[in-house]
KOLLO-338048 format. One line per field, with one value per residue (C-alpha): residue in three letters; x, y, z; residue number from 0. Coordinates in nm, 4 decimals, padded with zeros to 6 digits. Layout:
REM residues N
r = (ALA; ...)
x = (X; ...)
y = (Y; ...)
z = (Z; ...)
k = (NUM; ...)
***
This chain:
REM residues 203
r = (UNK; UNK; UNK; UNK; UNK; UNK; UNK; UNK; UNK; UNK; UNK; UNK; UNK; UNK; UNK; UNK; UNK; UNK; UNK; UNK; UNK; UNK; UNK; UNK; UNK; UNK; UNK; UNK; UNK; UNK; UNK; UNK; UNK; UNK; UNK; UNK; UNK; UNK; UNK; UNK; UNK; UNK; UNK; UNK; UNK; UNK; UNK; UNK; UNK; UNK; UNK; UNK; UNK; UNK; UNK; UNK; UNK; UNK; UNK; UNK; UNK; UNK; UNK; UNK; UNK; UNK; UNK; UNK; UNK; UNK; UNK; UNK; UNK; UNK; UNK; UNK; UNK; UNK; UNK; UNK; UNK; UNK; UNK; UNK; UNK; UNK; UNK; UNK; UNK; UNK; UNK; UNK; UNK; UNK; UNK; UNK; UNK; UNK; UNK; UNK; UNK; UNK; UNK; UNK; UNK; UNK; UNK; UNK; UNK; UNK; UNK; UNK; UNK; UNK; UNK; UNK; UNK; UNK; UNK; UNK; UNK; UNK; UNK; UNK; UNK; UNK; UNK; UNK; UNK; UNK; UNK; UNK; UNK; UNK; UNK; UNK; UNK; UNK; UNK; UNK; UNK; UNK; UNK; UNK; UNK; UNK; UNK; UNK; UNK; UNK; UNK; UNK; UNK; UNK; UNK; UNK; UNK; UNK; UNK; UNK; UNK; UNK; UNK; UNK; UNK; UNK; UNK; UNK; UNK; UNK; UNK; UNK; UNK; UNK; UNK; UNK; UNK; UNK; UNK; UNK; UNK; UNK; UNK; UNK; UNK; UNK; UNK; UNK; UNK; UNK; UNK; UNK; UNK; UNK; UNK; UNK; UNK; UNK; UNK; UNK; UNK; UNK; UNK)
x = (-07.6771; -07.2956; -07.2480; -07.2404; -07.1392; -07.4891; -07.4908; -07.6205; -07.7583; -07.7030; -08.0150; -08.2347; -08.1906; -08.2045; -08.2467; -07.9520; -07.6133; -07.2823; -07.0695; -06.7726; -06.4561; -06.1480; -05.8181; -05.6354; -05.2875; -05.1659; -05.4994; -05.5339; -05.8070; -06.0452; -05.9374; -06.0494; -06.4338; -06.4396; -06.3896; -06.6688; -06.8918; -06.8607; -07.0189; -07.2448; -07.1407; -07.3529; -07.1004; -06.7570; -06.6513; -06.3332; -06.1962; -05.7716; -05.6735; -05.5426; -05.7153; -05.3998; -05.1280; -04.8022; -04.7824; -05.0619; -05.2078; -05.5437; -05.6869; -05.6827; -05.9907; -06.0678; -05.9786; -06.1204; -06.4495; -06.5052; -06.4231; -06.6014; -06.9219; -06.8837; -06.9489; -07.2008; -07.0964; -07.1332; -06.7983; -06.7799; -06.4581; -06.4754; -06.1257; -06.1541; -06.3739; -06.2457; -05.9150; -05.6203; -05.3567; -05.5263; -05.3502; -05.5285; -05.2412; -05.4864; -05.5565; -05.1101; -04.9154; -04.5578; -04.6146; -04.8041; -05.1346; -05.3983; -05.6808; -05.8079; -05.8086; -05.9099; -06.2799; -06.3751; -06.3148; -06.6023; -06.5038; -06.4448; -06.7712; -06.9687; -06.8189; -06.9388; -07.2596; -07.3007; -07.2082; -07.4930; -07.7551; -07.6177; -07.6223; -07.9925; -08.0659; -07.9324; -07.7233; -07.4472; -07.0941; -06.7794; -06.4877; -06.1931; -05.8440; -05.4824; -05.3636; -05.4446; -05.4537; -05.7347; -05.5507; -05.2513; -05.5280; -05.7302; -06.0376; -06.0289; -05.8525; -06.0351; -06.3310; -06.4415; -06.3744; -06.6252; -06.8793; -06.8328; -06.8266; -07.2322; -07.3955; -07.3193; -07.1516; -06.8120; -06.6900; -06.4000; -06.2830; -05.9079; -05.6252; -05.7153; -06.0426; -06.1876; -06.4581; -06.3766; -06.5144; -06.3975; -06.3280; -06.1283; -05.9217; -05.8668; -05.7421; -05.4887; -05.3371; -05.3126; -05.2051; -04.8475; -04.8686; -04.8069; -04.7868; -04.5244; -04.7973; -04.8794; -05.1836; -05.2865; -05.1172; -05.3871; -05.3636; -05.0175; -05.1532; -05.4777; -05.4228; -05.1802; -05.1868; -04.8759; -04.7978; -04.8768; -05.2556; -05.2429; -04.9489; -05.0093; -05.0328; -04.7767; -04.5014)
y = (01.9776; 01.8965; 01.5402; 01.4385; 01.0867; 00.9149; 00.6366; 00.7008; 00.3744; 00.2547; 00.0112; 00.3801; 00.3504; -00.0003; 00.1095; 00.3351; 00.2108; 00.1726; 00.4787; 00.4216; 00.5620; 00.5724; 00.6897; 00.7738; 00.5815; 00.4953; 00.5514; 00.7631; 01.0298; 00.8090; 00.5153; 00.6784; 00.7851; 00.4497; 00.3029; 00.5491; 00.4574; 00.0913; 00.1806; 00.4125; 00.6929; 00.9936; 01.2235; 01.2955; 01.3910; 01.5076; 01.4479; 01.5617; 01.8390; 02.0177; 01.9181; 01.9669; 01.7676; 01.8489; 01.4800; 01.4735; 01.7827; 01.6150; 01.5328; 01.8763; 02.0394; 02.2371; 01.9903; 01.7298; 01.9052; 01.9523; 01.6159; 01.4025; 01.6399; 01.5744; 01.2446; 01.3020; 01.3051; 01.5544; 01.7085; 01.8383; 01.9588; 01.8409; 01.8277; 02.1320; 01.9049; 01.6094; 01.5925; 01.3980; 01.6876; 01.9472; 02.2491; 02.2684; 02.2671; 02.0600; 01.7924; 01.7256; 01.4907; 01.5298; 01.7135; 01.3925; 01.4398; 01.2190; 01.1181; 01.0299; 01.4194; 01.4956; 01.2928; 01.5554; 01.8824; 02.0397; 02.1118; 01.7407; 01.6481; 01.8431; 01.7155; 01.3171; 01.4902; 01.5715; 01.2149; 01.0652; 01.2872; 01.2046; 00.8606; 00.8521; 01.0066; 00.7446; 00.8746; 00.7012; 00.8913; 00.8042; 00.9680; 01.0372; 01.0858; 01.0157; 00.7024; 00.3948; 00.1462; 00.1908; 00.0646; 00.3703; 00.6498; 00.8543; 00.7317; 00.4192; 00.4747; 00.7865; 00.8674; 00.4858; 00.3864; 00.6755; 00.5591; 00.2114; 00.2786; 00.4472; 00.1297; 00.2961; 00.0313; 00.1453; -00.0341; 00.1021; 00.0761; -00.0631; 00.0069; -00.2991; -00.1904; -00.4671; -00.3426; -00.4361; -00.3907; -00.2098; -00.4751; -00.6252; -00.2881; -00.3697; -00.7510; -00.6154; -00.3502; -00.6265; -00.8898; -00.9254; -00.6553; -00.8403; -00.6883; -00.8040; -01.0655; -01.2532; -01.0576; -00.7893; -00.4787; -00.2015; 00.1184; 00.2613; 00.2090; 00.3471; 00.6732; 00.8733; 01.0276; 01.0214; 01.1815; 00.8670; 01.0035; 01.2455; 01.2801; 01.5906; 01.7954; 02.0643; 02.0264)
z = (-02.0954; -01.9543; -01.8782; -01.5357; -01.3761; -01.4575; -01.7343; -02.1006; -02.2000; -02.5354; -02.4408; -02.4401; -02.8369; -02.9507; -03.2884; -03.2763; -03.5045; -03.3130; -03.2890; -03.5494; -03.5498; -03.8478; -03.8664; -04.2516; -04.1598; -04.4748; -04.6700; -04.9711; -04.9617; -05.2333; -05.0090; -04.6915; -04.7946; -04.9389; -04.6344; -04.4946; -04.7599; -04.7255; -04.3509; -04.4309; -04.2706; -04.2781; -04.0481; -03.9873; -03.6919; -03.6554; -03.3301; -03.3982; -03.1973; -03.4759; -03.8135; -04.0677; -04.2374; -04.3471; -04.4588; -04.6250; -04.7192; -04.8791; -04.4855; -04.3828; -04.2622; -04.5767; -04.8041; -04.6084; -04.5754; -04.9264; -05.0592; -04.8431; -04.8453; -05.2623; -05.1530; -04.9660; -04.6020; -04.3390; -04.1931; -03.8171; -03.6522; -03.2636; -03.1757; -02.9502; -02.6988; -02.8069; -02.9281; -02.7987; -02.7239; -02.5195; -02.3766; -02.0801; -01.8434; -01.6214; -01.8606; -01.8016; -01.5525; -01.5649; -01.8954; -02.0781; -02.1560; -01.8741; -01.9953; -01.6184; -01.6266; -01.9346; -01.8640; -01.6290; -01.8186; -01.8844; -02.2723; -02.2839; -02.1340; -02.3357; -02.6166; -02.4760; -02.4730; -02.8364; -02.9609; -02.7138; -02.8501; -03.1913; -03.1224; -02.9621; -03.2756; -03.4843; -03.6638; -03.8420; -03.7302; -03.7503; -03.5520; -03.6955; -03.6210; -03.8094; -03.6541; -03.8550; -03.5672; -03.3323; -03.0176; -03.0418; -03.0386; -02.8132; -03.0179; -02.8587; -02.5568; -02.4007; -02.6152; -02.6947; -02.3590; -02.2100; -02.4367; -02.3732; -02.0535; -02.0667; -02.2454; -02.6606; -02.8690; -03.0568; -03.3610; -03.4815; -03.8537; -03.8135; -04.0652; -04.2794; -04.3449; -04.0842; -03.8228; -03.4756; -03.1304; -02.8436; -02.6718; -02.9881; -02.9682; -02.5762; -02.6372; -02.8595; -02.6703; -02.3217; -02.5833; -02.5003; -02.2234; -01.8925; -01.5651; -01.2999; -01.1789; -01.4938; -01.5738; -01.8265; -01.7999; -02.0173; -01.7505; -01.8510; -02.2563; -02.1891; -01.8976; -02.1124; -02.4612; -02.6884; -03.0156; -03.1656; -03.1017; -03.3067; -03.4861; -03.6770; -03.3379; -03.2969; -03.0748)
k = (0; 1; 2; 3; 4; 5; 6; 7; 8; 9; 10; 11; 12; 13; 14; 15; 16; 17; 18; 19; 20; 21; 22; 23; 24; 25; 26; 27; 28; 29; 30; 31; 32; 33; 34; 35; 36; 37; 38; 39; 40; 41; 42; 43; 44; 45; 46; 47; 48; 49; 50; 51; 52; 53; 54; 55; 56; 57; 58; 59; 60; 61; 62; 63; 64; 65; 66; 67; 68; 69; 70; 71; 72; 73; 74; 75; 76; 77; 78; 79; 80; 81; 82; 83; 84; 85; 86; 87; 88; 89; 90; 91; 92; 93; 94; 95; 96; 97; 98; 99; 100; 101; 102; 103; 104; 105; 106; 107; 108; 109; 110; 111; 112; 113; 114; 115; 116; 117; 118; 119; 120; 121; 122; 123; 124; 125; 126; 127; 128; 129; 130; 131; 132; 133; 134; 135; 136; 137; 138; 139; 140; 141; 142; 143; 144; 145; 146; 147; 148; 149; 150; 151; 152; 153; 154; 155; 156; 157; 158; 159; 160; 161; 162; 163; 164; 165; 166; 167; 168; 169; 170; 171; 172; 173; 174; 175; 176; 177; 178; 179; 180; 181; 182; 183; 184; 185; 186; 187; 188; 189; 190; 191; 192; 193; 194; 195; 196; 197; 198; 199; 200; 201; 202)
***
């Protein structure tokens, strides 16, 4: 079923656990499914456009995969619906990526549509990406946001380890950001992707 404009209320599944997301940053590979285990993560979901490293070979898909299913963990590549750098020349303003756009591709949609029928299902997932700090990825700013946005409750492990709202994520990135007028300035942060999304994406 695509997703449409209708709501997806998190109040349908009361019994449901939050959708989680992570990003490795500075962790090691032990450190990372660590931090998975201390949650109790049951899947994976990889959510970078492109799922390698150059910097650190150990998080690439393969690798990846295998090490964190020897712990026990289910791996899924997503970042083709759900990644942060899409190449869909319509998902682009003045050659950045817009995430205003990017919400109503159908690829993206349908992506949104998986992790509500995961999360109706309770299951425990947690998205992943490479940036350490919630607030300067698309896992917060586009995908969290959507789900946010339908009633599902995102925590998202930080790069300390700590487990922190969405709305936690959103008070840091309008913490110091002032518009002209003296108020909150989160738009410009949160419409346009950056390379500090995924920083393993190609150029």
């Amino acid at each position: 079923m695509a997703t449409d404009e209708r709501s997806h209320p998190g109040s349908d599944s009361p019994g449901s656990p939050p959708v989680y997301t992570i990003g490795y940053g500075a962790r090691s590979l032990d450190e990372f499914v660590a931090a998975l285990k201390a949650n109790a993560i049951e899947y994976l979901v990889d959510v970078r456009t492109a799922p390698y490293s150059k910097f650190k070979p150990d998080f690439s898909k393969d690798w990846l995969q295998h090490h964190v299913e020897q712990a026990g963990i289910r791996y899924l590549f997503m970042g083709d619906t759900l990644g942060g750098q899409p190449k869909d020349p319509c998902c682009h303003t003045d050659g950045k990526v817009d995430y205003d756009k990017v919400r109503l591709q159908p690829f993206f949609k349908s992506g949104i549509d998986r992790l509500y029928n995961a999360f109706h299902q309770q299951r425990r997932i947690a998205l992943m990406c490479s940036e350490g700090r919630p607030e300067q990825c698309h896992r917060s700013k586009l995908i969290g946001e959507v789900l946010a946005e339908s009633g599902v409750p995102v925590l998202h492990i930080d790069e300390d380890g700590k487990v922190i709202t969405q709305n936690d994520v959103i008070h840091r990135l309008t913490q110091g950001q002032m518009d002209l007028f003296g108020g909150p300035s989160f738009t410009s942060r949160k419409r346009y992707g950056s390379r500090e999304d995924e920083e393993e994406a190609p150029g």
